[in-house]
C-alpha positions as CSV (number, residue, x, y, z in Angstrom):
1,X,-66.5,-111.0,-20.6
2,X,-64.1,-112.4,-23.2
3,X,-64.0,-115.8,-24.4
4,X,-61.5,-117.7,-26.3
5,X,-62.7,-120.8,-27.8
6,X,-60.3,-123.0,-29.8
7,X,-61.3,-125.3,-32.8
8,X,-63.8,-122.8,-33.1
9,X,-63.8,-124.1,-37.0
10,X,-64.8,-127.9,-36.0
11,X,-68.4,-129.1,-36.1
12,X,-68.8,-128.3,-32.2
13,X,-66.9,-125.3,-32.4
14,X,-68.8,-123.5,-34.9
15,X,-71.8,-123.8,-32.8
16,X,-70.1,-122.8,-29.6
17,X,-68.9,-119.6,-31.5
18,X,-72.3,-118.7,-32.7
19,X,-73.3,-119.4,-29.2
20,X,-71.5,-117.6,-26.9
21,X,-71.6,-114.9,-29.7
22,X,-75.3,-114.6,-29.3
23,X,-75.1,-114.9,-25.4
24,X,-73.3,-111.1,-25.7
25,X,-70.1,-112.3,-25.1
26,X,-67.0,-111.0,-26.8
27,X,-65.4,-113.6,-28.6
28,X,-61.9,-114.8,-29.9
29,X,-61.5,-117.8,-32.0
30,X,-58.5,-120.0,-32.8
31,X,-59.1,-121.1,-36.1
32,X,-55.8,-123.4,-38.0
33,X,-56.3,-121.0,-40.6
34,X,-57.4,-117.4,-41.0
35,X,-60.3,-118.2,-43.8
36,X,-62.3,-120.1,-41.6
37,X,-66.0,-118.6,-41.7
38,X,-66.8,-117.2,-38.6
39,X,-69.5,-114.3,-37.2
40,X,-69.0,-111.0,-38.3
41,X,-68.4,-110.1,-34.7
42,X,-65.4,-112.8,-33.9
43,X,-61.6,-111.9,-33.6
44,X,-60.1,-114.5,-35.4
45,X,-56.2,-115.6,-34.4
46,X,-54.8,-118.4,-36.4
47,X,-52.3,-121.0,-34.9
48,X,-50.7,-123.4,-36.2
49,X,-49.8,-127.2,-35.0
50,X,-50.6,-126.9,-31.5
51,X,-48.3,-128.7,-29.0
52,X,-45.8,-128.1,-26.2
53,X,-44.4,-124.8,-28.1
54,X,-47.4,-123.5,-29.1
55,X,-47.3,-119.6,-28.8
56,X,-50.5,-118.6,-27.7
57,X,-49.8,-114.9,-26.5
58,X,-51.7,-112.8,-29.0
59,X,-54.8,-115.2,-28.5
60,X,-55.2,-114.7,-24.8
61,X,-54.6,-110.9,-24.6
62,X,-57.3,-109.4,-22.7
63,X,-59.4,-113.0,-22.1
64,X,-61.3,-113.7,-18.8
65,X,-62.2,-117.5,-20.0
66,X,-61.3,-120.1,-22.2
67,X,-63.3,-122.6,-24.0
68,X,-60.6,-125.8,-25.1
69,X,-62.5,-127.8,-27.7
70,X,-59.4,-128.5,-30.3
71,X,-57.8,-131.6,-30.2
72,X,-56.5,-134.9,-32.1
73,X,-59.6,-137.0,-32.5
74,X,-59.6,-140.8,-33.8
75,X,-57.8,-141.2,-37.1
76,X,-58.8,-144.0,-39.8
77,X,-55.1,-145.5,-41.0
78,X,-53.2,-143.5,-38.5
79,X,-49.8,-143.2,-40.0
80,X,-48.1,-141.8,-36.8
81,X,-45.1,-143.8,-36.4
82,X,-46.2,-143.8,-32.7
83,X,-49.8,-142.7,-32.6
84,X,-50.7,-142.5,-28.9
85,X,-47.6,-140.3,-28.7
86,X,-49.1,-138.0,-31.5
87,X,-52.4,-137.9,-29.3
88,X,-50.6,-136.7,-26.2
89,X,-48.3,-133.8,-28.3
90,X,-51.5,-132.2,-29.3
91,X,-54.0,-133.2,-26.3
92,X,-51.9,-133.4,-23.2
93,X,-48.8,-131.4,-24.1
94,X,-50.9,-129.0,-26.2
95,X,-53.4,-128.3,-23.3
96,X,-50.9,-128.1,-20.7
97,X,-48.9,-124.9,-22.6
98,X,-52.7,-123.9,-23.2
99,X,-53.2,-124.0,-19.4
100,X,-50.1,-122.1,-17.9
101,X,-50.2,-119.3,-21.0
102,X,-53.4,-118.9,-19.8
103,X,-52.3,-118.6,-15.8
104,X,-49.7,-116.0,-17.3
105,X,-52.5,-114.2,-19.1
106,X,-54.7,-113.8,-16.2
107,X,-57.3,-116.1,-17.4
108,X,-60.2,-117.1,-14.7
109,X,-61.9,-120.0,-16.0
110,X,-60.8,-123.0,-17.7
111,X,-63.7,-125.1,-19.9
112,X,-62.2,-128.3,-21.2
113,X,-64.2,-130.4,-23.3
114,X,-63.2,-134.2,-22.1
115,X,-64.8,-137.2,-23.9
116,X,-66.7,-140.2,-22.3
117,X,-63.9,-142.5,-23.2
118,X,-61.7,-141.4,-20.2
119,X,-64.2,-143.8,-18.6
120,X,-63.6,-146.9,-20.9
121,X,-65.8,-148.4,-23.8
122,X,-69.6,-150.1,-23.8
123,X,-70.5,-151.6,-20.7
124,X,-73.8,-152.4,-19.1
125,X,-73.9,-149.3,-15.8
126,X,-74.0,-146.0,-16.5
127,X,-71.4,-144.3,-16.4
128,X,-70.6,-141.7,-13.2
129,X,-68.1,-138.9,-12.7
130,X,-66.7,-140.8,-9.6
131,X,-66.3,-143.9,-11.5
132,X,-62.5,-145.1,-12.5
133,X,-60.6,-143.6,-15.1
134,X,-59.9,-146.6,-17.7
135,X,-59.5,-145.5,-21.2
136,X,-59.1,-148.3,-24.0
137,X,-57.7,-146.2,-26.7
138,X,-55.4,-143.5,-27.2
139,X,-57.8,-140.8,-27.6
140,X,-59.1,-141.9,-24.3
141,X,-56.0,-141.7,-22.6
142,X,-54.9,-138.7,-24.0
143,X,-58.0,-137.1,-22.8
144,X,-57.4,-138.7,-19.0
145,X,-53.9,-137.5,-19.1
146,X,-55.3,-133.9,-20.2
147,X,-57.4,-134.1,-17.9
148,X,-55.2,-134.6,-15.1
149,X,-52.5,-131.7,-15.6
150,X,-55.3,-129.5,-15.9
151,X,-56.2,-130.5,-12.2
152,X,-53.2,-129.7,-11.1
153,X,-52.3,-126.7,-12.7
154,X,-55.6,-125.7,-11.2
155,X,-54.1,-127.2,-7.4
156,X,-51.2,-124.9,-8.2
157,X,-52.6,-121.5,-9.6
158,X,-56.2,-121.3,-8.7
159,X,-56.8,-121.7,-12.2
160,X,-60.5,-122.4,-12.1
161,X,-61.1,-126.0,-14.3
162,X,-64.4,-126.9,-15.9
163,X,-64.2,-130.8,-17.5
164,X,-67.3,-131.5,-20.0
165,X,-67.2,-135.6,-21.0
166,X,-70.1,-135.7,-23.8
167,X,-70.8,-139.1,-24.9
168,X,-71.2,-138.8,-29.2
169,X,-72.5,-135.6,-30.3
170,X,-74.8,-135.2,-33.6
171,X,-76.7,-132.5,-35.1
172,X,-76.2,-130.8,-38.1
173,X,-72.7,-130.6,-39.6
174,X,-71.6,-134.3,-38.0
175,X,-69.7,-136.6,-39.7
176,X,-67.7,-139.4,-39.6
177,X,-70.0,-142.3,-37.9
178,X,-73.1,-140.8,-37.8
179,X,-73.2,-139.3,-41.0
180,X,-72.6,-142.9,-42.4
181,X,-75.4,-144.4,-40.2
182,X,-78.0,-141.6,-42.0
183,X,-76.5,-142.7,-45.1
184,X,-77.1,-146.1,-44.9
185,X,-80.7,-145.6,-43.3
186,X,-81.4,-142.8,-45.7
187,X,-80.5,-145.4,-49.2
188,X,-82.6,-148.1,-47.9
189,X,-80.7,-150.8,-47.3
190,X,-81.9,-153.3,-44.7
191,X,-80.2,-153.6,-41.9
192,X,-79.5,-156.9,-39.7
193,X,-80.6,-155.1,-36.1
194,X,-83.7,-155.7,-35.1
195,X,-82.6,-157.7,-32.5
196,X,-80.1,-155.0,-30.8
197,X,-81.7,-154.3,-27.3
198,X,-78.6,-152.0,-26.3
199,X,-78.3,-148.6,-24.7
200,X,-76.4,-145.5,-25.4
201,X,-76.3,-142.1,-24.4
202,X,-75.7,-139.3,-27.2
203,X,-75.6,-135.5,-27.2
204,X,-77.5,-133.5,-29.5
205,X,-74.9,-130.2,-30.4
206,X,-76.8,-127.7,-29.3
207,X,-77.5,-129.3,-25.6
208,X,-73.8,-129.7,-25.6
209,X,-73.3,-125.9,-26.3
210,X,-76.0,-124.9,-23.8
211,X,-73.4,-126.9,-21.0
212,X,-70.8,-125.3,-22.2
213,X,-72.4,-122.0,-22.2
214,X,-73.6,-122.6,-18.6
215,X,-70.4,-123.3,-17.4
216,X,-68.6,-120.6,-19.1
217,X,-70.5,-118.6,-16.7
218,X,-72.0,-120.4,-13.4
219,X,-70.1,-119.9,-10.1
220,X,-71.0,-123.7,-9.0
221,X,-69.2,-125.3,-12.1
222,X,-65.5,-124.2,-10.9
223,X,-63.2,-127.1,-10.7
224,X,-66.2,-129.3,-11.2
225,X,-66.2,-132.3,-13.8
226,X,-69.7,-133.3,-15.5
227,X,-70.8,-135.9,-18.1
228,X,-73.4,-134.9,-20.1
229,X,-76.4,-135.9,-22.6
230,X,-79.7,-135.5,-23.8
231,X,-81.3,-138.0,-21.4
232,X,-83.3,-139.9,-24.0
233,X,-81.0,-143.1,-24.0
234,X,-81.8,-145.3,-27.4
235,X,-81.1,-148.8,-28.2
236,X,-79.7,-149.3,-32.2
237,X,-82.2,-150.3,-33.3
238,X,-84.4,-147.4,-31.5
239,X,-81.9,-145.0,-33.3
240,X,-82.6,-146.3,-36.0
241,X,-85.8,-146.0,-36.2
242,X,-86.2,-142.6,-34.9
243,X,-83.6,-141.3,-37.3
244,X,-85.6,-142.9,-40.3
245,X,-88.9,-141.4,-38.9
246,X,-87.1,-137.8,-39.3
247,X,-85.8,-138.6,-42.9
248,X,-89.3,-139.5,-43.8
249,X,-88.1,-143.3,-45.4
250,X,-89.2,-146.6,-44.3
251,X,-87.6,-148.3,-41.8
252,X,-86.2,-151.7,-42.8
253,X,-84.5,-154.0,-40.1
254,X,-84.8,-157.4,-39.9
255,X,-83.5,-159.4,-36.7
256,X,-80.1,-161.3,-36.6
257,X,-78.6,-163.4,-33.6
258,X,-76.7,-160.6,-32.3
259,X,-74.2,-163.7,-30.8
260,X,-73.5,-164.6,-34.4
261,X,-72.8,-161.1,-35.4
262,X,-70.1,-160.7,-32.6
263,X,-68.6,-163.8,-33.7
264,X,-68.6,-162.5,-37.1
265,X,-66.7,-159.5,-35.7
266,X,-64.2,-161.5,-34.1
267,X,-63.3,-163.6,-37.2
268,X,-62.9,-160.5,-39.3
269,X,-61.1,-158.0,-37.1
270,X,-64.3,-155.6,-36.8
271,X,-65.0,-156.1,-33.1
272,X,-64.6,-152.6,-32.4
273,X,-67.3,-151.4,-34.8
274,X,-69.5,-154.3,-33.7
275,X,-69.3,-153.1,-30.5
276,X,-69.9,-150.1,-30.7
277,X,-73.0,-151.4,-32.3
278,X,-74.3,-153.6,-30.2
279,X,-73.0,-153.0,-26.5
280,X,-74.5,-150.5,-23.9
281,X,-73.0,-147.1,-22.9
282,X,-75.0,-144.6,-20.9
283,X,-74.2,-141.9,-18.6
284,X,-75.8,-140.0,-15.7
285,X,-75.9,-136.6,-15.9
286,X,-77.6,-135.4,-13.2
287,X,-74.5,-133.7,-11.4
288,X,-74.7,-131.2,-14.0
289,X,-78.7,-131.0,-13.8
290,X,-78.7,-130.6,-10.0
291,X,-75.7,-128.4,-9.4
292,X,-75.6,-126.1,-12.1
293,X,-79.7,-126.4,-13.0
294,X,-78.9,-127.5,-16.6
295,X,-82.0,-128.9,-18.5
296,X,-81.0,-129.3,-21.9
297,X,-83.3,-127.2,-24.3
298,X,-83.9,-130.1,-27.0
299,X,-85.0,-133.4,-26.9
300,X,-83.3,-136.3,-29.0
301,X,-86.4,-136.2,-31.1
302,X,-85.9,-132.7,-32.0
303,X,-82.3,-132.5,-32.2
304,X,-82.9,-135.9,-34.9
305,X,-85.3,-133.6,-36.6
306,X,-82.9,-131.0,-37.2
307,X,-80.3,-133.0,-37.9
308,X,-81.9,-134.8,-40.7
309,X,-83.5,-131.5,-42.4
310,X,-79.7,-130.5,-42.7
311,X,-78.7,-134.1,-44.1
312,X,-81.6,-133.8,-46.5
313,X,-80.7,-130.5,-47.7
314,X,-76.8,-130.6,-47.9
């Protein structure tokens, strides 16, 4: 079987390489340039801006399944002069002319990897695959509106469609966010959160890449759509303290009126990160566990664990 995989350069796409790789598969990356470090084994194509005219020929030659993890993620200071238009050039435009090359090619399987935030932002239930489609942001609704022509391209061609919606992913190689969290908890600093009793769903990388994996390959997960996590929902605070326990360093939180600190937030524009912060945002993934028999092979505990040794030793 042969699998292409694009953004197989970024944090998650390194992993699915190596992955799928391992698994026997024969593998061809899209990489946005050729020096991108990659298995031995890998037929690297490089591309570059991907969008409506992307030529994607000499990638899909002789491919059975692809693996769609590039995209336009959230930039700090966009400078687009119209930034949700920028989103949908690369992530719906892009993955449409993705989608019909691939019809043309003879492609059977199409594995999209979504994002949570087709769904929305924090809120208190947990999040289902049947629930409404309400994205607050751009990346959101470029990843609904993705999401959507995929469906029907699938309707019209019989292109089989695979849609992933991970939650945040970690694990060694992360950045943004996450890597300031460990950063903060790693210099000492004491943070105002003791009194955070949220909870959110995360993804440790390599359960991500075991989904993907299994859907690459399992009958059941054509034209299915499946959220997905670890299953070990933490508050903050719990975070927190479970990422300090795999650094090895104290933990130091102190409690704070978690009203103020929304106020706070309000005041001074920073509602967003406050949110993120102190709301709620789970999801069920038991579609995936029942259907496709997915049990994800690390705990949050373990995936912490290697994701600290890494931050430790970078």
């Amino acid at each position: 079987m042969n699998i292409l995989i694009t953004g197989a350069s970024g944090f998650v796409g390194r992993y699915v390489t190596e992955r799928l790789c391992a698994d026997g598969y024969q593998v061809t990356a899209v990489v946005h340039n050729s020096s991108a470090p990659l298995p031995a084994t890998v037929h690297a194509v490089a591309v570059g801006d991907i969008a409506f005219d992307t030529d994607w020929s000499e990638a899909l030659v002789g491919i059975d399944a692809v693996v769609h993890l590039a995209a336009r993620v959230h930039v700090m200071m966009d400078t687009a002069v119209d930034p949700l238009e920028e989103f949908r050039r690369v992530n719906v435009a892009g993955t449409e002319r993705l989608a019909q090359m691939a019809v043309k090619a003879g492609v059977k399987r199409f594995v999209f990897v979504s994002s949570v935030k087709v769904h929305g932002e924090e809120r208190d239930i947990r999040y289902r695959e049947s629930d409404p489609l309400m994205p607050q942001d751009n990346y959101g609704i470029s990843k609904m509106e993705a999401e959507q022509v995929l469906r029907q391209i699938e309707s019209e061609t019989g292109l089989e469609v695979t849609i992933i919606r991970p939650p945040l992913v970690y694990g060694p190689g992360v950045k943004a966010n996450f890597l300031s969290m460990m950063k903060v908890i790693a210099s000492g600093i004491p943070l105002p959160l003791a009194s955070i009793a949220n909870t959110r769903s995360m993804i440790y990388v390599g359960n991500l890449v075991d989904a993907i994996s299994l859907c690459v390959r399992h009958p059941a997960a054509a034209g299915r759509t499946y959220l997905v996590s670890d299953g070990d929902d933490v508050s903050t605070s719990e975070l927190i303290r479970c990422t300090a326990a795999a650094l090895d360093v104290p933990t130091r939180l102190f409690p704070f009126p978690v009203s103020l600190m929304i106020l706070a937030a309000k005041l001074t524009g920073k509602s967003g990160a406050v949110n993120r912060l102190t709301g709620s945002l789970t999801v069920d993934s038991s579609n995936i566990r029942r259907e496709l028999g997915w049990v994800p092979p690390c705990t949050m505990e373990e995936g912490l664990r290697e994701t600290a040794g890494w931050f430790k030793n970078r």
